[in-house]
The first five atom37 places (N, CA, C, CB, O) and aatype in JSON, in Angstrom:
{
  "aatype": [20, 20, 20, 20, 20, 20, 20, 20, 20, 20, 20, 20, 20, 20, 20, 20, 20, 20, 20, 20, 20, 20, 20, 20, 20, 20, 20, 20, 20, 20, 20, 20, 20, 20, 20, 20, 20, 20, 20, 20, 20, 20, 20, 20, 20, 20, 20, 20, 20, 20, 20, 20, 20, 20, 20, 20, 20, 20, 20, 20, 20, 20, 20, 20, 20, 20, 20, 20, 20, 20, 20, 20, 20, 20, 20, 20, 20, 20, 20, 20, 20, 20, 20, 20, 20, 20, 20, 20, 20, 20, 20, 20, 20, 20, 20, 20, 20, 20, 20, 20, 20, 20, 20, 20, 20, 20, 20, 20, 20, 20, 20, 20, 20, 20, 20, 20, 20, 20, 20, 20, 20, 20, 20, 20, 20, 20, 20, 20, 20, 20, 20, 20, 20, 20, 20, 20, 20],
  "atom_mask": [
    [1, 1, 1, 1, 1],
    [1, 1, 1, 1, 1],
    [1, 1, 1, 1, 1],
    [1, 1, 1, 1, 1],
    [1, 1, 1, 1, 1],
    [1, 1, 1, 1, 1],
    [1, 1, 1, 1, 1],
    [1, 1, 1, 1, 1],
    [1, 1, 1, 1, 1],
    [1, 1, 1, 1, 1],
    [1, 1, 1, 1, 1],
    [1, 1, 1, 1, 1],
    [1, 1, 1, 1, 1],
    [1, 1, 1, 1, 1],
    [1, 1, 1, 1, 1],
    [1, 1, 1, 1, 1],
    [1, 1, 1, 1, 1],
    [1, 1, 1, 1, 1],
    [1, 1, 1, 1, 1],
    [1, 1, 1, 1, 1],
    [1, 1, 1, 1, 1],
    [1, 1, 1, 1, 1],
    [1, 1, 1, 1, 1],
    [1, 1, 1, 1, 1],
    [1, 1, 1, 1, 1],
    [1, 1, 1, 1, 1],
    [1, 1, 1, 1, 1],
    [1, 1, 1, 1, 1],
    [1, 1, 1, 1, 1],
    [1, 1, 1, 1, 1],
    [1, 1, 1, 1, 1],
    [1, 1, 1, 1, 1],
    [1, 1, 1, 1, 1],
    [1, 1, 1, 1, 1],
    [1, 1, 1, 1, 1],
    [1, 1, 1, 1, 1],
    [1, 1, 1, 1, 1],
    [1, 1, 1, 1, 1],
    [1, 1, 1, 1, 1],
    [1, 1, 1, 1, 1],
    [1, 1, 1, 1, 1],
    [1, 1, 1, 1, 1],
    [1, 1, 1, 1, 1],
    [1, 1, 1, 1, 1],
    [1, 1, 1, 1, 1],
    [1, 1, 1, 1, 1],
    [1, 1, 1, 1, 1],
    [1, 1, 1, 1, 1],
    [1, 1, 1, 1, 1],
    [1, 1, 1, 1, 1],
    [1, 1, 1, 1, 1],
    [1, 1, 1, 1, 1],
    [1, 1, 1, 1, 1],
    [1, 1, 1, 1, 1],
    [1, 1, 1, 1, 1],
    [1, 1, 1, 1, 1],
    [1, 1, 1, 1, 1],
    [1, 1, 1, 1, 1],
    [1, 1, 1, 1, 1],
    [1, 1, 1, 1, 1],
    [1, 1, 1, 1, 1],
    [1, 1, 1, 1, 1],
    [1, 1, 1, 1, 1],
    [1, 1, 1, 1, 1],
    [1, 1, 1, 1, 1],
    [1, 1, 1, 1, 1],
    [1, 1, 1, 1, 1],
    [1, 1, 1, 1, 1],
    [1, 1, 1, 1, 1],
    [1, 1, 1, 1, 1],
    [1, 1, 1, 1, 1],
    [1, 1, 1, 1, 1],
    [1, 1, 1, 1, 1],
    [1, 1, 1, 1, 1],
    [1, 1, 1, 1, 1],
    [1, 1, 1, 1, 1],
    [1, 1, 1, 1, 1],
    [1, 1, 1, 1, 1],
    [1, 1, 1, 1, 1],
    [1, 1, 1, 1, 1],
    [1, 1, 1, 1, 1],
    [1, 1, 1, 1, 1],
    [1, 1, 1, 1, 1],
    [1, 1, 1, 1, 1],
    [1, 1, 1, 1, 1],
    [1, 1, 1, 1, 1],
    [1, 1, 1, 1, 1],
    [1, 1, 1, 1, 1],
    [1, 1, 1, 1, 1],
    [1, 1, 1, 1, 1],
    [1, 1, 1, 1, 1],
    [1, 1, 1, 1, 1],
    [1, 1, 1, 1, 1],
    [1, 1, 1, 1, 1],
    [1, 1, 1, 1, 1],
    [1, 1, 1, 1, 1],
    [1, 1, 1, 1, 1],
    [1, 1, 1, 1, 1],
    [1, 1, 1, 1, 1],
    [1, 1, 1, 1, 1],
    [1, 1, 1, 1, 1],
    [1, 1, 1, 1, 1],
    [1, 1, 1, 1, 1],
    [1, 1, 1, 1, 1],
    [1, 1, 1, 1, 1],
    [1, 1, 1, 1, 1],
    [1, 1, 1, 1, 1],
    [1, 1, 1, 1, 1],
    [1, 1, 1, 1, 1],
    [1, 1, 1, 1, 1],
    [1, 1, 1, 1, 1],
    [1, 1, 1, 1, 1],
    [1, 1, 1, 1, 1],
    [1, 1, 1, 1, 1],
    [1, 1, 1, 1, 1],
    [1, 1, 1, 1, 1],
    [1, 1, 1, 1, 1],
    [1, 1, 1, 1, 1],
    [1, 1, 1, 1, 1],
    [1, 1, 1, 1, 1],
    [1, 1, 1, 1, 1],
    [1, 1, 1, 1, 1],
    [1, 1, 1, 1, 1],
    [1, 1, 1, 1, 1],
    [1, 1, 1, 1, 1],
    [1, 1, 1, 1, 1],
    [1, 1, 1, 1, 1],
    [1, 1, 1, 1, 1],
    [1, 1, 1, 1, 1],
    [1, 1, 1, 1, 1],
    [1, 1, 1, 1, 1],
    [1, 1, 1, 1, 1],
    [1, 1, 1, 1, 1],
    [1, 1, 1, 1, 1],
    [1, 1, 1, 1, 1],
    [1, 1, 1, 1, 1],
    [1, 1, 1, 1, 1]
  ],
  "atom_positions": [
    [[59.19, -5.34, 49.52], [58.21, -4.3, 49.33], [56.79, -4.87, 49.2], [58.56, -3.48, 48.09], [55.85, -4.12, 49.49]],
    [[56.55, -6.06, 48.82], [55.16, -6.27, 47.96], [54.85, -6.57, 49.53], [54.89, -7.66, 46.42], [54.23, -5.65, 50.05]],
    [[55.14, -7.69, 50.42], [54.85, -7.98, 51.93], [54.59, -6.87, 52.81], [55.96, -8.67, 52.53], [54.1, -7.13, 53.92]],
    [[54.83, -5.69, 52.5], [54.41, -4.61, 53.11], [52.81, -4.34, 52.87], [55.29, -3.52, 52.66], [52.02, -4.3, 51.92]],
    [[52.81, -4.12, 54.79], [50.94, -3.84, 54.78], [50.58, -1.56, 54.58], [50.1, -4.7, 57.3], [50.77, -0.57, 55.28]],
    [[50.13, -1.81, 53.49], [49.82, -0.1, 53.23], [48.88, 0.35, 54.2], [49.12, 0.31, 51.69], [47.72, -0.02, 54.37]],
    [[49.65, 1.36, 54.92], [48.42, 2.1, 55.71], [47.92, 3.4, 54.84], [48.96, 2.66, 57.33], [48.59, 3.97, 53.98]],
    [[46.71, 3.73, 55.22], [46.25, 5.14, 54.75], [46.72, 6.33, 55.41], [44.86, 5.24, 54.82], [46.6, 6.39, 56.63]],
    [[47.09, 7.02, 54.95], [47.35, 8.21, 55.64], [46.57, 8.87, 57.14], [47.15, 9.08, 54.58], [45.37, 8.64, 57.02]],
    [[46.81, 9.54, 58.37], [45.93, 9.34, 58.95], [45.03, 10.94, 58.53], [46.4, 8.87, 60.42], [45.57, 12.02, 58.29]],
    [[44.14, 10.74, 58.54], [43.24, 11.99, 58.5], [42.37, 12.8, 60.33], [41.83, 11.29, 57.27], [41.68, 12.36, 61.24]],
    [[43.06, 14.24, 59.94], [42.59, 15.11, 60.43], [41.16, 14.91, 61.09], [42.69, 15.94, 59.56], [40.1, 14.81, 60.47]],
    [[41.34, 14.84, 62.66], [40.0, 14.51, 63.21], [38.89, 15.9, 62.94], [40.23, 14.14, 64.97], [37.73, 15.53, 62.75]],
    [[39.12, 17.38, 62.9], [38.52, 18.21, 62.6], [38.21, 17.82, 61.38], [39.0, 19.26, 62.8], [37.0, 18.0, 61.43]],
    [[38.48, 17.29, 60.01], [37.99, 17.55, 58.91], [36.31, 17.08, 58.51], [38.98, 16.99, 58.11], [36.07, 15.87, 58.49]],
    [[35.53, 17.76, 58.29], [34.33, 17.09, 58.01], [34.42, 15.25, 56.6], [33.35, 18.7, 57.29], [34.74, 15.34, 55.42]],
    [[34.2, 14.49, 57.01], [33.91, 13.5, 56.34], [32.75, 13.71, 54.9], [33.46, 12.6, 57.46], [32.97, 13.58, 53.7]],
    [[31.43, 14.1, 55.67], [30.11, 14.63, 54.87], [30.48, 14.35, 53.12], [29.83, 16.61, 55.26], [31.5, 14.88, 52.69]],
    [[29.73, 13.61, 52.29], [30.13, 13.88, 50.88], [28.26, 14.85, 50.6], [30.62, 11.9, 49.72], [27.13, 14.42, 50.87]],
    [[28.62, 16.0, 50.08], [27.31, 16.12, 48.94], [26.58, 15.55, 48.39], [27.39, 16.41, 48.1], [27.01, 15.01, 47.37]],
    [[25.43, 15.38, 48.65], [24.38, 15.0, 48.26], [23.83, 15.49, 47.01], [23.71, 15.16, 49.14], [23.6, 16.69, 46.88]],
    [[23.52, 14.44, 45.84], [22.74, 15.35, 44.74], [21.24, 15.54, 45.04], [22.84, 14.66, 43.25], [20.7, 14.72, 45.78]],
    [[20.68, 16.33, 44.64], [19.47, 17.01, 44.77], [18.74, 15.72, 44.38], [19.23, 18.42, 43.86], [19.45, 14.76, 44.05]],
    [[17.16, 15.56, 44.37], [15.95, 14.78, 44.49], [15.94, 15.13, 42.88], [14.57, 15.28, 45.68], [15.84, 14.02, 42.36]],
    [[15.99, 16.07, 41.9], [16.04, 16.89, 41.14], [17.18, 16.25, 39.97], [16.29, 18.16, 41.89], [16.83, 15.94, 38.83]],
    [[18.4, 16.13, 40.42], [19.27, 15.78, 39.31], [19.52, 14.54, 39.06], [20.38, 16.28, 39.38], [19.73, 13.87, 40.07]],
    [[19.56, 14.05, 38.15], [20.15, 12.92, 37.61], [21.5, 12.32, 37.74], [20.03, 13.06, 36.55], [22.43, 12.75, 38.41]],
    [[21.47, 11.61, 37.25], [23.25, 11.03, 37.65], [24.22, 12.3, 37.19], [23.89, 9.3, 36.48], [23.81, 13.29, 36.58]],
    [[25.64, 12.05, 37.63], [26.05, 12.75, 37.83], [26.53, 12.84, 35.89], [26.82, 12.59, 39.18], [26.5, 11.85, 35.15]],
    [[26.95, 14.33, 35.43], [27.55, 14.35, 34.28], [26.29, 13.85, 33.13], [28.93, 13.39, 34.4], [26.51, 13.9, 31.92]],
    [[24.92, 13.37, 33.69], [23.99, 12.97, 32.63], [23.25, 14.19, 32.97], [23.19, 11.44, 32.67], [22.93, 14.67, 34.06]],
    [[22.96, 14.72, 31.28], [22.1, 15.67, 31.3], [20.24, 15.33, 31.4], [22.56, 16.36, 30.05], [20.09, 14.13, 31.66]],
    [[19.37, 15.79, 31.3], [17.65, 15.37, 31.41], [17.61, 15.67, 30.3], [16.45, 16.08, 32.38], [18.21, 16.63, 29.82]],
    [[16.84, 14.86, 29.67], [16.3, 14.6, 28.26], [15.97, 16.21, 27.64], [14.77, 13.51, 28.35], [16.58, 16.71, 26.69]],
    [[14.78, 16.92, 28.48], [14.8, 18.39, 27.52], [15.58, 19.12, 27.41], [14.07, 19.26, 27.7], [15.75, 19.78, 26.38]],
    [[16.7, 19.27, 29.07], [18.2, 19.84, 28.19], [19.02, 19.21, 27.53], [19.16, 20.35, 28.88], [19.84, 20.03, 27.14]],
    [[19.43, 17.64, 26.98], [19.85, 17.46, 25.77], [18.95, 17.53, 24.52], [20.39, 16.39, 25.83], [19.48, 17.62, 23.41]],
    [[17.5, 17.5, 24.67], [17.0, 17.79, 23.06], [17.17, 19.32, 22.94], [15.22, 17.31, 22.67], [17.11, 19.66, 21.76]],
    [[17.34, 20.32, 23.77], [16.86, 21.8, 23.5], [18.58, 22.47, 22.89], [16.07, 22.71, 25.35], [18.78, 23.38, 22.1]],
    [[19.84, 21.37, 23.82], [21.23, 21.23, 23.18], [21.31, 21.1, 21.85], [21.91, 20.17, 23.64], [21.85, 21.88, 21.05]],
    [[20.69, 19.96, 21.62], [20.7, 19.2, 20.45], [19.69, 20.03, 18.86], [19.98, 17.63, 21.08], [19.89, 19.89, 17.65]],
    [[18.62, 20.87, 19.64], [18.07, 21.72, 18.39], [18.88, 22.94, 17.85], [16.71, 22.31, 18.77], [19.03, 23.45, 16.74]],
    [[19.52, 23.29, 19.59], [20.31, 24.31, 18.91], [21.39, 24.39, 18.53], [20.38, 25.1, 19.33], [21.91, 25.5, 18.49]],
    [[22.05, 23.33, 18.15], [23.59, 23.37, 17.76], [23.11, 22.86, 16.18], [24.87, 22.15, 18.83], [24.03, 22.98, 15.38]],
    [[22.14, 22.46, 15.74], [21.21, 22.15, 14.61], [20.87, 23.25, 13.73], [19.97, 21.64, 15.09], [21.25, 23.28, 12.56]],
    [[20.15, 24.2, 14.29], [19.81, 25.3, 13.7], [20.57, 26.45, 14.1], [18.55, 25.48, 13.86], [20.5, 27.45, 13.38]],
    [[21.12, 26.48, 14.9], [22.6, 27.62, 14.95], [23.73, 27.32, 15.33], [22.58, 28.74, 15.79], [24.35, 27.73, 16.31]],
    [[24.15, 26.25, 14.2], [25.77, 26.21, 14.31], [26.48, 26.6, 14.83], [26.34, 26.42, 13.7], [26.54, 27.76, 14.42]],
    [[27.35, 26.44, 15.75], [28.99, 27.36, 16.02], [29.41, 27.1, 14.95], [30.23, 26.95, 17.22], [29.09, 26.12, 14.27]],
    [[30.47, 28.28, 14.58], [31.62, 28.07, 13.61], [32.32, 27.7, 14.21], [32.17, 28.94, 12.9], [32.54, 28.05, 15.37]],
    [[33.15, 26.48, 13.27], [34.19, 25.77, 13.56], [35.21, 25.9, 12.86], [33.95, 24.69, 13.61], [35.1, 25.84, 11.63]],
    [[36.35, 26.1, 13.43], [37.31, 26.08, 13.12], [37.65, 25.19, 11.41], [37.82, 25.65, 14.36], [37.35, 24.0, 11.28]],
    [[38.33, 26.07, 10.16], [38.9, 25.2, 9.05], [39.6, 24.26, 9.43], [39.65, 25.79, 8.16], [40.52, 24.47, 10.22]],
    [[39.34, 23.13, 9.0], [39.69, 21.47, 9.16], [41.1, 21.59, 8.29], [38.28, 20.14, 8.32], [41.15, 22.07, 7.16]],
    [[42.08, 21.15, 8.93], [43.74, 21.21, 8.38], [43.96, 19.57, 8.32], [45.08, 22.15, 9.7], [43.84, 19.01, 9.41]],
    [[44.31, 18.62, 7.05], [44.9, 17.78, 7.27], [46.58, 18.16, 6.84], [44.17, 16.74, 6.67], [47.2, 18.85, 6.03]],
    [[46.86, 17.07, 8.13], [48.27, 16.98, 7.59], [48.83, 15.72, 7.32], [49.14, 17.57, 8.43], [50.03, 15.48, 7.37]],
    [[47.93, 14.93, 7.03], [48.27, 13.67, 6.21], [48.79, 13.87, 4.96], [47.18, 12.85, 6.0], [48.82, 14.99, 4.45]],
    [[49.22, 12.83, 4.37], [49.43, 12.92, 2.77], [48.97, 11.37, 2.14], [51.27, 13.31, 2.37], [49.13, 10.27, 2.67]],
    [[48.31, 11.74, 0.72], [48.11, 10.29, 0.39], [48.87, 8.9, 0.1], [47.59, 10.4, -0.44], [49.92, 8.96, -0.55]],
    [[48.55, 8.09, 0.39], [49.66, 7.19, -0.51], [49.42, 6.51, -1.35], [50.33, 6.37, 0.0], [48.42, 5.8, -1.48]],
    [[50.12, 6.63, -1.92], [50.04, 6.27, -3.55], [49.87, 4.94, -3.91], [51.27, 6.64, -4.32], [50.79, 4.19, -3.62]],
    [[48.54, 4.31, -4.68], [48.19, 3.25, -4.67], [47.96, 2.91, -6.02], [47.27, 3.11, -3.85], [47.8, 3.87, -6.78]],
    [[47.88, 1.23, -6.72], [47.16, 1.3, -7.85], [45.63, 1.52, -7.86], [47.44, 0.23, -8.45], [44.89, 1.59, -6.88]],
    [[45.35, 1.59, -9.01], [44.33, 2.28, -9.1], [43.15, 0.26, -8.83], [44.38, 3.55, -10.97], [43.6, -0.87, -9.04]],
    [[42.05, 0.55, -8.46], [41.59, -0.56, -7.6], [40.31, -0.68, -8.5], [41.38, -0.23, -5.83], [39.47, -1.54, -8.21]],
    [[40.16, -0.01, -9.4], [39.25, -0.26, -9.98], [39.86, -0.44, -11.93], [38.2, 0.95, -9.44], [39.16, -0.54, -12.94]],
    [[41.16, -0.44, -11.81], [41.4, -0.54, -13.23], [41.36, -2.12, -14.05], [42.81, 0.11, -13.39], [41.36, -3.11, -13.32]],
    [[41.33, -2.28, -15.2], [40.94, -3.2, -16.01], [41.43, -3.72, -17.36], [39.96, -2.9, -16.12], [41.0, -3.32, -18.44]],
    [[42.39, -4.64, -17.18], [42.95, -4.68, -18.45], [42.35, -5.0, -19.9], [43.78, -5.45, -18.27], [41.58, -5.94, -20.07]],
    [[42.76, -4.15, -20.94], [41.95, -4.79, -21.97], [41.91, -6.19, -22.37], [42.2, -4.23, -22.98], [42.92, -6.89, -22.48]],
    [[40.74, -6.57, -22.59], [40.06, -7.72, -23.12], [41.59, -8.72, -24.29], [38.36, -6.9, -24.2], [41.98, -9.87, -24.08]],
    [[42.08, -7.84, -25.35], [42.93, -8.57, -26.05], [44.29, -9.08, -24.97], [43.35, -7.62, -27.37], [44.78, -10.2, -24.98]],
    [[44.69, -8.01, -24.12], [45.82, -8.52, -23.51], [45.54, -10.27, -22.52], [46.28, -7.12, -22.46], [46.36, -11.18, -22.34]],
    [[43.81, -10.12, -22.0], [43.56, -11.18, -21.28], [43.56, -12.61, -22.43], [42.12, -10.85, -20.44], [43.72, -13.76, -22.01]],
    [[43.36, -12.32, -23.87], [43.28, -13.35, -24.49], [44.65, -13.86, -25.3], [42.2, -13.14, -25.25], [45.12, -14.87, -25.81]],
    [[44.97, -12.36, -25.06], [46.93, -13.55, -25.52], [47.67, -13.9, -24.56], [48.41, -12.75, -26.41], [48.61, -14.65, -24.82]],
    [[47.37, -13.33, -22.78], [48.0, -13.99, -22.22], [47.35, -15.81, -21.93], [48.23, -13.07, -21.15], [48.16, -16.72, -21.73]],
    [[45.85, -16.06, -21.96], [45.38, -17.34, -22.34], [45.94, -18.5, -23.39], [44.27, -17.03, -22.72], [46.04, -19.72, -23.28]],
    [[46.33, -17.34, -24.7], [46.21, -17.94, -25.62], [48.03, -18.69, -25.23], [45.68, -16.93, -27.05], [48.41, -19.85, -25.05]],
    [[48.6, -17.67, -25.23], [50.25, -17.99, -24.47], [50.75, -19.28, -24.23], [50.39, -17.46, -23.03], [51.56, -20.08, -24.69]],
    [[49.72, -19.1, -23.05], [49.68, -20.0, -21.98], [49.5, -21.62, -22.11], [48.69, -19.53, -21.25], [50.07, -22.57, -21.58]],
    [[48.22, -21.44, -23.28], [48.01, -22.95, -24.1], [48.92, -23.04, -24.66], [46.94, -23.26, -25.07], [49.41, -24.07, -24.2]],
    [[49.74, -22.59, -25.59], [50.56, -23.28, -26.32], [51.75, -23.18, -26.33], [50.35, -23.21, -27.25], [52.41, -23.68, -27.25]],
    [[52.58, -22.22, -24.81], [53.63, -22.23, -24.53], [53.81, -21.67, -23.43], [54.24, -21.9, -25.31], [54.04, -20.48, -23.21]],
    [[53.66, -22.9, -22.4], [53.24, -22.94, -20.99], [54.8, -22.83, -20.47], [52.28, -24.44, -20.48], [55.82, -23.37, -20.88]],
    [[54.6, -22.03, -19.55], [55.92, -21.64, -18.99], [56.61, -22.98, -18.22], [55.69, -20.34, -17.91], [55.91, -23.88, -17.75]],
    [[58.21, -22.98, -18.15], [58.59, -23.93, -17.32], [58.84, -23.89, -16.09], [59.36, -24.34, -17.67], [59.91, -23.39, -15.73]],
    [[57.48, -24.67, -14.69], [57.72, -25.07, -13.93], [58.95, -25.85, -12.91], [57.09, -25.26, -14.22], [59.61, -26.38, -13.8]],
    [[59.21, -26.0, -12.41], [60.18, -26.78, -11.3], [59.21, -27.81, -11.26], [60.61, -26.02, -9.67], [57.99, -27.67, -11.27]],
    [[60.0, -29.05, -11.19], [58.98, -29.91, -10.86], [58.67, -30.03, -9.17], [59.4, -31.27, -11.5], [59.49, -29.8, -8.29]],
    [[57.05, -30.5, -8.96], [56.57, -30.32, -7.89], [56.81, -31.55, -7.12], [55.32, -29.91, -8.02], [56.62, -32.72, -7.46]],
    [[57.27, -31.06, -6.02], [57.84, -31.56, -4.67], [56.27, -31.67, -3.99], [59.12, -30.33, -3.77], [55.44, -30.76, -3.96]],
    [[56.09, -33.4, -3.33], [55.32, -33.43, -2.62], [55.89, -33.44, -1.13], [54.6, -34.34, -3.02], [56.73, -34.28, -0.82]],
    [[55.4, -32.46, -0.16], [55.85, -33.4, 1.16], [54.97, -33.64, 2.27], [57.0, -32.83, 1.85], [55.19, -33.63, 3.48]],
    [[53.84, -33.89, 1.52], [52.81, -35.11, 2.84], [52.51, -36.07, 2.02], [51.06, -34.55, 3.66], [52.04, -36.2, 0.89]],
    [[53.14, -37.12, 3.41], [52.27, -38.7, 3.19], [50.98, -39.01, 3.44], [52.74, -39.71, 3.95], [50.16, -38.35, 4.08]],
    [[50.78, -40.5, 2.69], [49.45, -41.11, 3.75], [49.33, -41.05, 4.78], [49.15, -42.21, 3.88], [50.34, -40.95, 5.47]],
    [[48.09, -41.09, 5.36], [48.63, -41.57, 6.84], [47.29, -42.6, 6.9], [48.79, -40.11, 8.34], [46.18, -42.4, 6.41]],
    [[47.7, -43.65, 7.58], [46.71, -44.97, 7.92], [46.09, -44.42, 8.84], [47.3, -46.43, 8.42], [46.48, -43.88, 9.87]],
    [[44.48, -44.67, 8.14], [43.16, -44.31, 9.08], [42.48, -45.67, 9.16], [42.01, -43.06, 8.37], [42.77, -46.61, 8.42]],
    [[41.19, -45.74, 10.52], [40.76, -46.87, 10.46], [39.29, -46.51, 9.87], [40.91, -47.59, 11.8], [39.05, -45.31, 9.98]],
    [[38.51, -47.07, 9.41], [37.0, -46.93, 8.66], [36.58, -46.87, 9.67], [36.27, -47.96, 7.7], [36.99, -47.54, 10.62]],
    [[35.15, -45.6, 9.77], [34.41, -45.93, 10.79], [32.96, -47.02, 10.37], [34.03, -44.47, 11.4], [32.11, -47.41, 11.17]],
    [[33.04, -47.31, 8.99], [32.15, -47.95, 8.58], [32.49, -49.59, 8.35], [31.77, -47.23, 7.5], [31.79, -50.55, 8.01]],
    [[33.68, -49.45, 8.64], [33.95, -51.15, 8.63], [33.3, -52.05, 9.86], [35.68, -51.44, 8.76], [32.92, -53.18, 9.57]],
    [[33.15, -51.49, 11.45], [32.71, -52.46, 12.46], [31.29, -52.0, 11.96], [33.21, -52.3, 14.21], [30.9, -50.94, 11.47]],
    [[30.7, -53.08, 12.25], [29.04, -53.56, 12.61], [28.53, -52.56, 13.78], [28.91, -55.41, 13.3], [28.95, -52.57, 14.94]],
    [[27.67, -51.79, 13.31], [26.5, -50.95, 14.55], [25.79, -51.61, 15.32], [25.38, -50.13, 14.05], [25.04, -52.56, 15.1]],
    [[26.17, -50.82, 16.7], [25.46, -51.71, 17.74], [23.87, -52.17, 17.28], [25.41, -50.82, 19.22], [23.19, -51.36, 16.64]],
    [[23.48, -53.08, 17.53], [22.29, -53.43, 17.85], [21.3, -52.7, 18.17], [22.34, -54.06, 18.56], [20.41, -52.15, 17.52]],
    [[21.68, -52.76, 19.76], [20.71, -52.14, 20.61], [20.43, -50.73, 20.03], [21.21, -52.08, 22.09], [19.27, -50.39, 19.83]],
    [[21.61, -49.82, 19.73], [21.61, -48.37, 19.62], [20.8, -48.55, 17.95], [23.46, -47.51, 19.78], [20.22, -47.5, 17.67]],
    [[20.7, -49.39, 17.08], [19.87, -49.6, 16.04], [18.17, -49.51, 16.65], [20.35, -51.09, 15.38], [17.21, -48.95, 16.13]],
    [[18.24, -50.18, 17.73], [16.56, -50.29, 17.65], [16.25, -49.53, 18.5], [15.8, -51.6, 17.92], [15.03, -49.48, 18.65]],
    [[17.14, -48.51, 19.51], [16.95, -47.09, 19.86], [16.47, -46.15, 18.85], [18.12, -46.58, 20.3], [15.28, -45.85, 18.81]],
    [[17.38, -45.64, 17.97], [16.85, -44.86, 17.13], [15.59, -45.11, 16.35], [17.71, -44.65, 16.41], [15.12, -44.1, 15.84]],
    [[14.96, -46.18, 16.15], [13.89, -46.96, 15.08], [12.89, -46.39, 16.3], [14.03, -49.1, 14.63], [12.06, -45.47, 16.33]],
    [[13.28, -47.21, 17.15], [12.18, -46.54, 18.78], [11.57, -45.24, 18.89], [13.08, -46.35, 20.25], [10.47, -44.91, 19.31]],
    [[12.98, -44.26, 18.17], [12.75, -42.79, 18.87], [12.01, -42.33, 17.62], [14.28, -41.73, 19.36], [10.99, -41.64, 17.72]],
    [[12.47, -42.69, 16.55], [11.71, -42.29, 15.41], [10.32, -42.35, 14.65], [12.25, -42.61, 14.82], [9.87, -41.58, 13.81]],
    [[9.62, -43.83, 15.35], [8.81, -44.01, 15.58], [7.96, -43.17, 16.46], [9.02, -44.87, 15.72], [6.9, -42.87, 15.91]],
    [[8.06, -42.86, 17.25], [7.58, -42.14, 18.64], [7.26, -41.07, 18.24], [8.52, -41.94, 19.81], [6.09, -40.69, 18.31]],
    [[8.47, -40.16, 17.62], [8.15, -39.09, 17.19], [7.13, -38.76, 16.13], [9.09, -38.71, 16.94], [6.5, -37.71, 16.07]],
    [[7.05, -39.56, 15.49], [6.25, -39.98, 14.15], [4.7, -40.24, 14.35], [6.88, -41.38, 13.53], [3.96, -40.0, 13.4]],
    [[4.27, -40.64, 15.33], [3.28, -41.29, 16.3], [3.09, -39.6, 17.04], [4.05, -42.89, 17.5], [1.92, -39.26, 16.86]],
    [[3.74, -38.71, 17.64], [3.22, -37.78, 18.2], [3.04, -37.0, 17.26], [3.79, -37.35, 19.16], [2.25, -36.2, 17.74]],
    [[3.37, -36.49, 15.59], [3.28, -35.61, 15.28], [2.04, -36.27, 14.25], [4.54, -34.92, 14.98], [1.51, -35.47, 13.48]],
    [[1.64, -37.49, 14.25], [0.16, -37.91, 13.3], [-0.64, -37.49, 14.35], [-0.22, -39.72, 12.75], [-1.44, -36.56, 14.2]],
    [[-0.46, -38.29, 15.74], [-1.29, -37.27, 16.57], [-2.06, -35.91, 16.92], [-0.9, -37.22, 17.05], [-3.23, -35.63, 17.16]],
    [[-0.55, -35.02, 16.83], [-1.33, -33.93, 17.18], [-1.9, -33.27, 15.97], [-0.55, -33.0, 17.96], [-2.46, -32.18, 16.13]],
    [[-1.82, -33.95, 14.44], [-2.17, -33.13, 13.12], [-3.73, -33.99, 13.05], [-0.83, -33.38, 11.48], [-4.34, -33.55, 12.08]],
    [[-4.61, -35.14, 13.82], [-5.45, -35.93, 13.13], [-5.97, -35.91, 15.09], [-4.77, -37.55, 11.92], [-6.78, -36.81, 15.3]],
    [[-5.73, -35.36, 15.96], [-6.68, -35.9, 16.73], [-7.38, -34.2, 16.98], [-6.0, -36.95, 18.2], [-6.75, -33.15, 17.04]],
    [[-8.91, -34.43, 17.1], [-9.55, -33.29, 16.78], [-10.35, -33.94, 18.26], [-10.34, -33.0, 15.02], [-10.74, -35.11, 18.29]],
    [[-10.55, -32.85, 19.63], [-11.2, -33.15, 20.52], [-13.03, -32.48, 20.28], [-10.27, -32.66, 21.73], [-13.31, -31.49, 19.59]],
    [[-13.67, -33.03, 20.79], [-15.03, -32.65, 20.79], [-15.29, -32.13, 22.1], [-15.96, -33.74, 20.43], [-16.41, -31.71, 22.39]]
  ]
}
């Protein structure tokens, strides 16, 4: 099926082809001109349609409350608890190793790329006394 070449249907040599032309006048198609959407827009403003009563048919679900707050004494005996009769843990299982890295600060910096940067920094340093101290006449 997919190797199959689709032909179009053949069309009627009488049928006019011609598509409609929009007017010099209208805008794209389905876009309204600015004074008939503001003159839309005043009057659905100042004379409402009635609309239909809004029906939900949701229901809520039931949540804790997101703004509640326990009292202050319960937060200080569960603290206080805690210091002096700390619950018993499992003891903790590690399971990552080391792993051998090499320093990037152990080899010696190139040279050259040392007196590159000293170069560039300089330079820059040199154009910006420049352009703050040279005053043309």
């Amino acid at each position: 099926m997919s190797n199959q070449l689709l032909i179009p249907p053949e069309i009627e040599r009488n049928q006019s082809r011609e598509i409609a032309q929009p007017s010099l006048w209208s805008t794209v198609e389905g876009d309204p001109s600015f004074w008939s959407s503001l003159t839309e827009n005043l009057r659905a403003r100042f004379f409402p349609r009635p609309q239909p009563a809004l029906q939900l048919k949701s229901k809520p679900i039931p949540v804790a409350d997101p703004f509640y707050q326990q009292p202050i004494w319960v937060g200080i005996y569960e603290d206080f608890r805690e210091v002096f009769f700390p619950r018993r843990l499992p003891p903790l299982q590690l399971e990552s190793h080391a792993v051998a890295v090499s320093n990037p600060l152990e080899r010696p910096r190139d040279r050259m790329s040392s007196l590159i940067s000293a170069g560039v920094h300089v330079l820059v340093l040199a154009i910006i006394l420049a352009v703050i101290f040279w005053h043309p006449k």
